[in-house]
C-alpha positions in Angstrom: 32.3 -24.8 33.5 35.5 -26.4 32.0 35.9 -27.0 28.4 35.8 -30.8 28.8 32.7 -30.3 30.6 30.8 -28.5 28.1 31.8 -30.5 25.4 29.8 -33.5 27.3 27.0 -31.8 28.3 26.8 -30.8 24.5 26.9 -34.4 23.3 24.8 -35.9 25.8 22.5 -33.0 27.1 18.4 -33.4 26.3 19.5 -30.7 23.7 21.6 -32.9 21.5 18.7 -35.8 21.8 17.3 -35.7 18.3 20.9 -35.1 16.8 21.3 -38.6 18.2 18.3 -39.8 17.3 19.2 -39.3 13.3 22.8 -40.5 14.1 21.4 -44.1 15.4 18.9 -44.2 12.9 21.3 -43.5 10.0 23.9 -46.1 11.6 21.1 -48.5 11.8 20.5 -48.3 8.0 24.3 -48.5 7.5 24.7 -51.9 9.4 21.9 -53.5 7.5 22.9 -52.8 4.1 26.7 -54.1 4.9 25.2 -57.4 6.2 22.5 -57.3 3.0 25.3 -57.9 1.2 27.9 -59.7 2.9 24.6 -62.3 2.8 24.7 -61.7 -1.1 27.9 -62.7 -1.4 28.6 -65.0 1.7 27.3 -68.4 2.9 25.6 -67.9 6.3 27.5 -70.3 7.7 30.9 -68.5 7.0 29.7 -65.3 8.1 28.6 -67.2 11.9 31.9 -69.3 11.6 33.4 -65.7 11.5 31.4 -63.8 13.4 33.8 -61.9 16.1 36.0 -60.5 13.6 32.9 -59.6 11.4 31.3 -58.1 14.4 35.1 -55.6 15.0 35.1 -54.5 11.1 31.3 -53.1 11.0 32.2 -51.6 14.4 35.1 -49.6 12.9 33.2 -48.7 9.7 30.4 -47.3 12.4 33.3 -45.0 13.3 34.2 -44.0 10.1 30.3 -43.5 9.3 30.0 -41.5 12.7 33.8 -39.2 11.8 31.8 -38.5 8.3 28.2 -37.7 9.6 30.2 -35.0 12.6 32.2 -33.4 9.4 29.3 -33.2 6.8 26.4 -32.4 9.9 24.2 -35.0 8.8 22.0 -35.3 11.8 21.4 -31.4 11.8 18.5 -31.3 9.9 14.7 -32.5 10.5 14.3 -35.7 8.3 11.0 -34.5 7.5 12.0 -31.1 6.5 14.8 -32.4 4.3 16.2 -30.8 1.3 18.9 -30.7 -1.9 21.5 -30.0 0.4 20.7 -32.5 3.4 21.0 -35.0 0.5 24.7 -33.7 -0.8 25.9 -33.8 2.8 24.6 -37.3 3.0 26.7 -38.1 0.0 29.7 -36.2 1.3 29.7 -38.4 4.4 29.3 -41.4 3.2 32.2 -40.7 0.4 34.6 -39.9 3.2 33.6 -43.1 5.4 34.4 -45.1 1.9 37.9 -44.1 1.7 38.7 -44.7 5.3 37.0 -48.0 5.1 39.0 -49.2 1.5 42.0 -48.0 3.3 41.2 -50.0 6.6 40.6 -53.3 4.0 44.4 -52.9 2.9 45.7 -52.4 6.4 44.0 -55.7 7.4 45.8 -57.4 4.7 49.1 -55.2 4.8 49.2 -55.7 8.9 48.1 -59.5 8.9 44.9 -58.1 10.8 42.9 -61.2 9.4 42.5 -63.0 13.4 41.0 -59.4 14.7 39.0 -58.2 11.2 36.6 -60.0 8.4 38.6 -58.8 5.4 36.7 -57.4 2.3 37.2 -57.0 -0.9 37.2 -53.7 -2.1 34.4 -54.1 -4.4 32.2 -55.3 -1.7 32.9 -52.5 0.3 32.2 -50.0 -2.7 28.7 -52.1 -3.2 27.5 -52.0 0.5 29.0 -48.1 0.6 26.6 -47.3 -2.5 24.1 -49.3 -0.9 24.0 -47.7 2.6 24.2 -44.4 0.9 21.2 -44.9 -1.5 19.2 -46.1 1.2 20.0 -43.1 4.0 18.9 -40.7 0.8 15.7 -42.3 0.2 15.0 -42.6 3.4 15.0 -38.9 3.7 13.1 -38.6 0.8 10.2 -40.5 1.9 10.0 -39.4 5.5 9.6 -36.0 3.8 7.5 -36.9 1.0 4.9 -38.8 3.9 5.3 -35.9 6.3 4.2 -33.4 3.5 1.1 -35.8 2.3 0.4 -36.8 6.0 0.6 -33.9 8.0 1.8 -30.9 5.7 -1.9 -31.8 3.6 -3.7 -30.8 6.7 -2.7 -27.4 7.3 -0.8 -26.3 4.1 -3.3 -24.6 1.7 -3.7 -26.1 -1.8 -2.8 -23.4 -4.1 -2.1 -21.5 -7.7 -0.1 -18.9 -8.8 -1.5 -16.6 -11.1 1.6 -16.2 -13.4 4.2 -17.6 -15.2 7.2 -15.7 -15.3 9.9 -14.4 -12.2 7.4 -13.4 -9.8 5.9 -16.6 -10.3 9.1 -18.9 -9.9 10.1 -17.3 -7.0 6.7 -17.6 -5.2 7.3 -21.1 -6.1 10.8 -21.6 -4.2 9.6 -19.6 -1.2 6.8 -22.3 -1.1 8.9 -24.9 -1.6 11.5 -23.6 1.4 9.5 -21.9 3.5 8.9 -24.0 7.2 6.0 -25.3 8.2 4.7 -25.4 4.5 2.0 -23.0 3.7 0.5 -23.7 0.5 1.2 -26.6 -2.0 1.3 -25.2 -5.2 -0.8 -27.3 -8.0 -0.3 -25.4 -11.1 0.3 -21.7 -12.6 -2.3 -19.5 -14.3 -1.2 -17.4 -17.6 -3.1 -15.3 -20.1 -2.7 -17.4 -23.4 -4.8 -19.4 -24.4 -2.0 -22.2 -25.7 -0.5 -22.4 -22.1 -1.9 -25.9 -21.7 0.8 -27.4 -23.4 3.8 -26.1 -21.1 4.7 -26.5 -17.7 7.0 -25.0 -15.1 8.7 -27.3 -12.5 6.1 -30.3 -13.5 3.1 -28.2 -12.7 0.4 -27.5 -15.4 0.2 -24.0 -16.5 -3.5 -23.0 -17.1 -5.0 -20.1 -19.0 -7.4 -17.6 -18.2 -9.9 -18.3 -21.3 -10.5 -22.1 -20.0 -13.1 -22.6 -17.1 -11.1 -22.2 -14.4 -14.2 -22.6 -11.6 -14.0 -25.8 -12.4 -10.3 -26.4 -12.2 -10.1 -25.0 -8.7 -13.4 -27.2 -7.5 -12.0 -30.2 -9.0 -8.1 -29.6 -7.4 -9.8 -28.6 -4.7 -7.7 -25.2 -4.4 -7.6 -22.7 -1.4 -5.3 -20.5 -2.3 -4.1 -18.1 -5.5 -1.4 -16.3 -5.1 -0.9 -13.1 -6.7 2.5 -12.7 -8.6 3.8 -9.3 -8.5 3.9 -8.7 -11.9 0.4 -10.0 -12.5 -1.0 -8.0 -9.5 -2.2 -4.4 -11.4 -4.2 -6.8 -14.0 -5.9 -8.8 -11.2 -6.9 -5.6 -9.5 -8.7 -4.7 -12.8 -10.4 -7.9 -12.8 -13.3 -7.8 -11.2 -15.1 -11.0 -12.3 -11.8 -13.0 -11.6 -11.9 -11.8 -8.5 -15.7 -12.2 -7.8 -15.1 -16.0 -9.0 -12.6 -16.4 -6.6 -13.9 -15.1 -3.5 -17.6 -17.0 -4.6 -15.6 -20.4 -4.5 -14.2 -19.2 -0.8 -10.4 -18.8 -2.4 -8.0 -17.1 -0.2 -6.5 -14.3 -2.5 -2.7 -13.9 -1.8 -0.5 -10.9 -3.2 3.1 -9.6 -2.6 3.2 -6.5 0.0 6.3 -5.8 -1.3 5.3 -5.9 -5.2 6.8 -2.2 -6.4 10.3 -2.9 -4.6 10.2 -6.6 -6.7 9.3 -5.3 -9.7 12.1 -3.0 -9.6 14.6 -6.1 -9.8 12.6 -8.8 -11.1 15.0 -11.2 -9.9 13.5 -15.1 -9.0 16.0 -14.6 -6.4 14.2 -11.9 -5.0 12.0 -13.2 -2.1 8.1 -12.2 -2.2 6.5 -11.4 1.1 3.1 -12.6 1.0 -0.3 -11.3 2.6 -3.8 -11.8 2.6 -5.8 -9.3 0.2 -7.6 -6.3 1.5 -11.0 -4.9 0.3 -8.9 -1.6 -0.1 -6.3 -4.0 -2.5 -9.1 -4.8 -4.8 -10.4 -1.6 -5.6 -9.7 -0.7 -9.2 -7.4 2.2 -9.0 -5.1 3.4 -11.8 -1.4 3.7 -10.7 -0.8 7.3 -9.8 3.0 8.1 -11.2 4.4 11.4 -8.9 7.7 12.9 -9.7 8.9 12.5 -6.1 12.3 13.4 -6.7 11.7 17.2 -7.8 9.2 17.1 -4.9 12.5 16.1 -2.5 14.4 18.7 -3.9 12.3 21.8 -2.9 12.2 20.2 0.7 15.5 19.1 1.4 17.4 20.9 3.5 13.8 23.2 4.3 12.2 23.9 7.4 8.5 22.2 7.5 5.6 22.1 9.7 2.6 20.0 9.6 -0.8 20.5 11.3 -2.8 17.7 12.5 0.7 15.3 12.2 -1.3 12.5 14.0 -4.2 12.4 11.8 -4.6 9.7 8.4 -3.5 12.0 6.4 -0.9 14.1 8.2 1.0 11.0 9.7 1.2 10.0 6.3 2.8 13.5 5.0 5.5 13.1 8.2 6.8 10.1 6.6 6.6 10.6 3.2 8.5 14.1 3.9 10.4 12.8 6.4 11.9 10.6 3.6 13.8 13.9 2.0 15.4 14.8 4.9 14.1 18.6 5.5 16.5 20.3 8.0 13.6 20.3 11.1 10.5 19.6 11.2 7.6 21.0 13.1 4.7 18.4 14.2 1.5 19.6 15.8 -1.5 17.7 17.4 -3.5 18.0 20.0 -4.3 14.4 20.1 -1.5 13.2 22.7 -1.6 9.3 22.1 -1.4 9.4 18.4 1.0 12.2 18.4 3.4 10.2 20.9 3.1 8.0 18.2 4.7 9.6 15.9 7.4 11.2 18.3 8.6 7.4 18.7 8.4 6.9 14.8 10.9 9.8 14.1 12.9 9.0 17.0 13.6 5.4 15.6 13.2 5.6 11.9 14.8 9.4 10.7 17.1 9.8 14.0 19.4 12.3 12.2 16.0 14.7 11.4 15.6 17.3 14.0 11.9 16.7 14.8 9.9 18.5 17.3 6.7 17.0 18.3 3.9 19.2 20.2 0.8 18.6 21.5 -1.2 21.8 21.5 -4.4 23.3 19.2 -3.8 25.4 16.5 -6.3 27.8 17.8 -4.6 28.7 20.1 -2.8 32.1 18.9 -0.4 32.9 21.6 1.1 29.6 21.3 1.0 29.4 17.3 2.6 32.6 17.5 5.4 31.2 19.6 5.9 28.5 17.5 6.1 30.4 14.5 8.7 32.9 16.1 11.2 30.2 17.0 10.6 27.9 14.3 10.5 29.7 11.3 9.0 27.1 8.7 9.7 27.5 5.4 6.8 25.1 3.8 3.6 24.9 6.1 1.0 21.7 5.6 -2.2 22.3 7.0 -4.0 18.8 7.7 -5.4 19.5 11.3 -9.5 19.7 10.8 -12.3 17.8 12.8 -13.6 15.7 9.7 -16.5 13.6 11.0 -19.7 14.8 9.0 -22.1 13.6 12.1 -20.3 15.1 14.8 -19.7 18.5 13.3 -23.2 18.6 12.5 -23.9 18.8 16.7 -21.2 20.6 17.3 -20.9 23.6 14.5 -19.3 25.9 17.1 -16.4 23.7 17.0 -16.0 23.2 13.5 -15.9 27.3 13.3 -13.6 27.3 16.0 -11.3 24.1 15.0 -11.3 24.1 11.2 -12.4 28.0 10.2 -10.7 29.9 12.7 -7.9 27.5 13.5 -7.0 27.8 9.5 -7.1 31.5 9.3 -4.2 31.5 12.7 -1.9 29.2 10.6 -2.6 31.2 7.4 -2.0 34.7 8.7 1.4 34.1 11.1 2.3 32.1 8.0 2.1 35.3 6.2 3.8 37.2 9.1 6.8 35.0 9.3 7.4 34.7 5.6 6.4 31.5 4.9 7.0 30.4 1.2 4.6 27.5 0.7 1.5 26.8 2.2 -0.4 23.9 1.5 -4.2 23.3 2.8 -5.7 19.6 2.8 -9.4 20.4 2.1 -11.9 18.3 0.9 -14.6 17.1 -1.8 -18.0 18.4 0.6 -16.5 21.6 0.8 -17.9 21.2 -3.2 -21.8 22.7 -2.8 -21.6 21.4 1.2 -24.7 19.6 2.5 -23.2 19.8 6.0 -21.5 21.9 8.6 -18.0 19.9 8.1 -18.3 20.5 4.4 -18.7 24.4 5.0 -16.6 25.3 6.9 -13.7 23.6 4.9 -15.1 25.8 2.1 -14.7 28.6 4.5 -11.2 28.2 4.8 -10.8 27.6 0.9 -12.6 31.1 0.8 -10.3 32.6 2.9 -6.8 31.2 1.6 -7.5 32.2 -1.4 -8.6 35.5 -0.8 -5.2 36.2 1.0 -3.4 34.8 -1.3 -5.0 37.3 -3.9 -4.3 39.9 -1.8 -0.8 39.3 -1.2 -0.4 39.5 -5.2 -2.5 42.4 -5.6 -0.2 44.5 -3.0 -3.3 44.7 -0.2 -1.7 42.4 2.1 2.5 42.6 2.7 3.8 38.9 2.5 5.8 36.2 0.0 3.6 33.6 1.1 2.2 31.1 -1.8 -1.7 29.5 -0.7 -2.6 26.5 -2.3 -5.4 24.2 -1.3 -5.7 20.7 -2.4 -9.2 18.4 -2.8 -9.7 14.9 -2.8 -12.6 12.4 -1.7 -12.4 9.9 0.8 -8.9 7.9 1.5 -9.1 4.4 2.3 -8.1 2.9 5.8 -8.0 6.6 7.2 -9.4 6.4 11.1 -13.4 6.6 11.4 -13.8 5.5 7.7 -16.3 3.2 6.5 -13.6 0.3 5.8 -12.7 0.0 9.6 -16.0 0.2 10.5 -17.0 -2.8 8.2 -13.8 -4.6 9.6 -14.9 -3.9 13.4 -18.4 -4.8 12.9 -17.4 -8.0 10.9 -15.0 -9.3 13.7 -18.1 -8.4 16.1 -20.2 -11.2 14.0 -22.2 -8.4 12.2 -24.7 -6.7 10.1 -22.7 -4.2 8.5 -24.1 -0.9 8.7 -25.1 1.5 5.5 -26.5 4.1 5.3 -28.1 4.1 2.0 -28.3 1.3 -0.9 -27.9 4.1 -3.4 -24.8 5.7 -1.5 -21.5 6.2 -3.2 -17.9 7.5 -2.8 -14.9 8.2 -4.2 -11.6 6.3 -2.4 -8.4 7.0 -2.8 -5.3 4.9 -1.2 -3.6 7.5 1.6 0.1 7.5 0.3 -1.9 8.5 -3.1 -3.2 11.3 -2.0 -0.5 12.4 0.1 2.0 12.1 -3.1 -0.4 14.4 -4.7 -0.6 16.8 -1.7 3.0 17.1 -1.8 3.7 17.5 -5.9 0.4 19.6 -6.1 1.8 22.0 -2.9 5.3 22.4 -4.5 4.3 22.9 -7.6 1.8 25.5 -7.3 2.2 29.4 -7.6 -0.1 30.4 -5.0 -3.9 30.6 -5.3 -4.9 27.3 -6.8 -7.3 24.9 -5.9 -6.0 21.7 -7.4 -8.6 18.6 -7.6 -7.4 14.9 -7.3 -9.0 12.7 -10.3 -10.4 10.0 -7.7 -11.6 7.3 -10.6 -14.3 5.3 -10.2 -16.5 5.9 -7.5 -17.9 2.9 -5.2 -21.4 1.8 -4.2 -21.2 1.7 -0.6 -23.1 -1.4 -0.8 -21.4 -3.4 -3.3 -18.2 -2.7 -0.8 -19.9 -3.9 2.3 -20.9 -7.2 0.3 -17.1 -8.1 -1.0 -15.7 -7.7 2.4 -18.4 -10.3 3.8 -17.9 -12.4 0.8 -14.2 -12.0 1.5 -13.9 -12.5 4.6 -15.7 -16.4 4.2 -18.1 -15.6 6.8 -21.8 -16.9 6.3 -25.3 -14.9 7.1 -23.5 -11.9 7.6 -26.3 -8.7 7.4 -26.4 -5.6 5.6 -28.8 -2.9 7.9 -29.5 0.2 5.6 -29.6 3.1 8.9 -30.6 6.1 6.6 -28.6 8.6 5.9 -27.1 10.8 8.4 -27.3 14.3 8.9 -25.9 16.2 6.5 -25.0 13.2 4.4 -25.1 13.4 0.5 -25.4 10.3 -1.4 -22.8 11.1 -3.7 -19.9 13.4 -3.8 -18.3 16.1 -5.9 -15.3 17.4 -6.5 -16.3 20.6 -8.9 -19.5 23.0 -8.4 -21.4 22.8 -11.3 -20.4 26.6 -11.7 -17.2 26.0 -11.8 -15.0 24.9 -14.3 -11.4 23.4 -14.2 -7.9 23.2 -16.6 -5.4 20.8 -16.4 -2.6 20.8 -14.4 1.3 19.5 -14.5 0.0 16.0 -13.9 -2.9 14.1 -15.8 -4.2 12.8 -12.2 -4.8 16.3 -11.4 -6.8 19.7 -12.4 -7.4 23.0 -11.1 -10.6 24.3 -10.1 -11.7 27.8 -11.2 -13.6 29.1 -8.4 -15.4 32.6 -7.7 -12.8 35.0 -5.9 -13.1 37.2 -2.7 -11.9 40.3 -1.8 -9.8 39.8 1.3 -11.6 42.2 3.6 -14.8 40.5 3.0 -13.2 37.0 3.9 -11.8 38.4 7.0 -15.1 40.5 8.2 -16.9 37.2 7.8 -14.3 35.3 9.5 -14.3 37.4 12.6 -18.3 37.9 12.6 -18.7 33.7 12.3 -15.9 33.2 15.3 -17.9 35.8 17.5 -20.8 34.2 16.5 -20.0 30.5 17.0 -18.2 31.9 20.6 -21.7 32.1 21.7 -22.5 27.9 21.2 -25.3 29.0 19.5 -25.8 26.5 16.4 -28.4 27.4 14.7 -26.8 31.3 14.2 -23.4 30.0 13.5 -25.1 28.0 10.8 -27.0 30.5 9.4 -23.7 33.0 8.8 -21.8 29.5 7.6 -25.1 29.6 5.1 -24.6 33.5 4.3 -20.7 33.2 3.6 -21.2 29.8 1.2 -24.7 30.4 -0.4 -24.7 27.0 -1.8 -24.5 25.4 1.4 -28.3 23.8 1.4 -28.6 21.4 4.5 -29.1 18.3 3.9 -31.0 15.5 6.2 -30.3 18.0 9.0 -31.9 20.5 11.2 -30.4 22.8 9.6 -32.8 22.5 7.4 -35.5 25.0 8.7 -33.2 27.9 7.6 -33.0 27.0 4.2 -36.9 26.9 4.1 -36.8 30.1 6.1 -34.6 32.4 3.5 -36.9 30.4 0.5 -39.6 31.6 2.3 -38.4 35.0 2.4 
């Protein structure tokens, strides 16, 4: 394609079609303000008399208009999307064109022009410049200004911004720029009570002490938009918030709120997202001294168990973050774990990451691992977690979570690992179920080496510390999915209980405090997370339907499952705890075992649950925890059996 060719197809191709468009329209409005005043200043009858010559000057001050538009890209923008800037270029162009054209008026009268060209003064030409120039500027303004009340009104949200400070302003301007329109914002909320005298950017600022249901019925609002530095007190909140979603108001907040509030810049953009149940739950900010947590692993050799599970995916990218020398990822859940290969692969390239797919039962291959690999720091998150399914299958748990535990634990020992850290959980605290019990088990049975190892029984370096912590919100199989899947499926939602609680925690929490409660410890601790408040199962299922604006949505109450405990707990009520480096959490004084015990058991319960036999495997789980009472379960009968004898 030659040059020449191009240039053409550029000008005149279906492409360039609404450039044009703007161009002849502009022109249009050009031509009639120079005749709106030659008529102004002009009889008629000259301006017919003279009409040829007339007709040759507003042709050449087209071309001057059209070499000012192609400088200043007038016609690049959408009239209906125009802004500050579309205005100044407007002005830019039509400045140019006005010199060209006062300089044309003197070569008319300089080259005795006057039989060709209608000479004009210089003042008219100044007028009908100003003129043209006012009127392609407000034309702009009120295609926009009837596109935004015309078309923008029907799909743009009416909205507030709860605050009045950086966060808010810049909400503001991303509103203001961002194409199509999202939400039209009708005023700012603040927390004095004298804010109803001041405004930002002509919008009324309201305050949280006046009736504010009333203020969003009568401005019809849709939308309130979350500034970032407003976003922990809205979380606290609660009757705000139950306000809100009552009146079917879409709750807005900034996904990127802890990087903004680091710069606090109006500047700095704010990326938007619909609320979450999980953003909602009142959680105090957990503070974690990350950088002392990098230092022990940078540089270090870590593995991971379970690296594809909630939790453990979560502890490859938070560690990944430090840039340990290798690191060591095992699954046996392929998908998920392929998952994570790609993860590393694109996002930490320069970390030597090995991905494997194989079950840490398995003690030939473990063993092979740990020859080759040498970890230093070991993160044990592999477990089967699912109270209903371990309850039919106890064999498995034994084999998965009790014996699979003790594999990791002893060939860390036997390669010298110096760290390792056990994710266990809050119903291994007096377990009601099989899952529960057998992640006692392994607390049992860390600890015990552990003790050994300091006593001198047991030759090794290797520090054992266990961690504890409730439910984590989002993780796969937990009650929030479930809600989610069952609401996009038109309903009921599915409790077990009305009287059912738990304790929630957000996952990169709890992994933060996996990691400074790991590195931290001396070996031997069980450290418990303070989860806050717990949550009526019920009350949750009943925000997200309110939430998620859908109408005669059900709540079924199932019963509770085997094995399930309406509430939880993190501490026997034998057992005591003292604080710890950090106010978020303690550590659990537990009864200790002898090492030999631990392991006898351990080998008994494997050989026992090798036969698939449940209710025997049970019954030893029962004689190693003796406050593991069954609970809703089959299991049952052998509680009632050792009362009875």
């Amino acid at each position: 394609m030659t040059p020449t060719f191009g240039m053409f197809n550029w000008y005149f191709g279906r492409r360039a079609l609404p450039y044009w468009c703007v161009i002849i329209f502009d022109l249009i409005i050009c031509f009639t303000a120079a005749l709106f005043i030659l008529l102004m200043r002009h009889p008629l009858s000259l301006l017919v008399e003279n009409r040829f010559p007339l007709l040759n000057t507003l042709c050449v001050f087209g071309v001057f208009n059209l070499i000012g538009f192609r400088i200043f890209h007038t016609y690049s923008g959408i009239l209906r999307y125009s802004q500050f800037i579309d205005l100044v270029r407007v002005a830019g162009a039509s400045l140019l064109s006005l010199i060209m054209a006062l300089v044309f008026d003197q070569c008319i009268d300089f080259f005795d022009w006057s039989n060709y060209f209608y000479e004009l003064t210089g003042r008219m030409t100044i007028v009908a410049y100003l003129t043209s120039t006012t009127l392609l500027c407000a034309s702009r303004v009120l295609i926009k200004t009837t596109f935004d009340s015309a078309i923008i009104g029907r799909t743009a949200k009416n909205a507030l911004i709860y605050g009045t400070h950086a966060g808010a302003i810049s909400m503001t301007n991303d509103a203001l720029n961002t194409k199509p329109v999202r939400f039209l914002i009708k005023g700012y909320i603040g927390d004095k009570k004298d804010h109803y005298k001041e405004r930002i950017m002509g919008k009324r600022i309201y305050s949280t002490q006046e009736d504010l249901r009333s203020i969003i019925i009568k401005k019809h609002i849709q939308a309130l938009l979350i500034s970032p530095l407003k976003q922990d007190l809205f979380v606290h909140n609660q009757k705000f918030q139950d306000m809100l979603i009552e009146l079917g108001v879409k709750i807005f907040i900034a996904q990127n709120a802890e990087e903004w509030n680091k710069h606090q810049s109006a500047d700095e953009k704010v990326q938007l997202r619909e609320v979450k149940i999980e953003d909602l739950l009142p959680r105090d900010e957990i503070q974690v001294d990350m950088d002392s947590v990098g230092a022990l692993l940078r540089g270090k050799k870590v593995m991971i168990t379970g690296s594809a599970g909630s939790i453990g995916s979560e502890m490859v990218r938070q560690i990944a973050i430090y840039h340990p020398a290798e690191m060591m990822l095992i699954d046996q859940a392929e998908t998920p774990q392929h998952d994570i290969r790609l993860m590393m692969a694109k996002q930490y390239p320069d970390i030597k990451a090995h991905t494997v797919v194989t079950s840490i039962c398995k003690e030939d291959r473990m063993e092979e691992i740990f020859r080759t690999f040498r970890p230093d720091y070991v993160f044990h998150a592999a477990a089967y977690k699912h109270v209903p399914m371990m309850e039919d299958n106890p064999s498995e748990s034994v084999q998965n979570n009790v014996w699979g535990t003790k594999v990791i634990a002893d060939l860390s020992v036997k390669y010298q690992v110096k760290k390792f850290v056990m994710i266990s959980t809050d119903k291994a605290v007096n377990p009601t179920n099989v899952m529960g019990c057998s992640k006692r088990i392994c607390e049992i049975y860390v600890q015990s080496l552990d003790k050994a190892i300091k006593e001198g029984k047991v030759q090794g370096v290797t520090q054992f510390v266990t961690t504890r912590f409730g439910n984590v919100l989002g993780s796969n199989g937990s009650v929030i999915p479930l809600f989610r899947k069952q609401l996009a499926q038109g309903g009921p939602l599915t409790v077990t209980h009305p009287d059912i609680i738990r304790f929630f925690m957000l996952i990169p929490e709890a992994c933060k405090l996996v990691l400074e409660a790991g590195t931290h410890g001396k070996g031997g601790e069980i450290f418990v997370f303070d989860m806050g408040e717990p949550v009526r199962i019920a009350d949750l299922a009943k925000r997200m339907i309110r939430l998620s604006g859908m109408k005669d949505i059900e709540i079924v109450y199932t019963g509770l499952r085997e094995g399930e405990k309406l509430y939880e707990e993190v501490l026997n009520e034998n057992e005591n705890s003292l604080p710890s480096f950090h106010k978020k959490i303690r550590i659990a004084m537990v009864r200790n075992y002898e090492y030999e015990e631990a392991e006898r058991h351990l080998k008994e319960l494997r050989d026992i649950a090798a036969t698939y036999n449940d209710m025997d495997t049970v019954a030893k789980m029962k004689e190693i925890v003796p406050e593991y009472i069954s609970k809703h379960s089959r299991y049952e009968v052998l509680d009632n059996n050792e009362q009875k004898g």
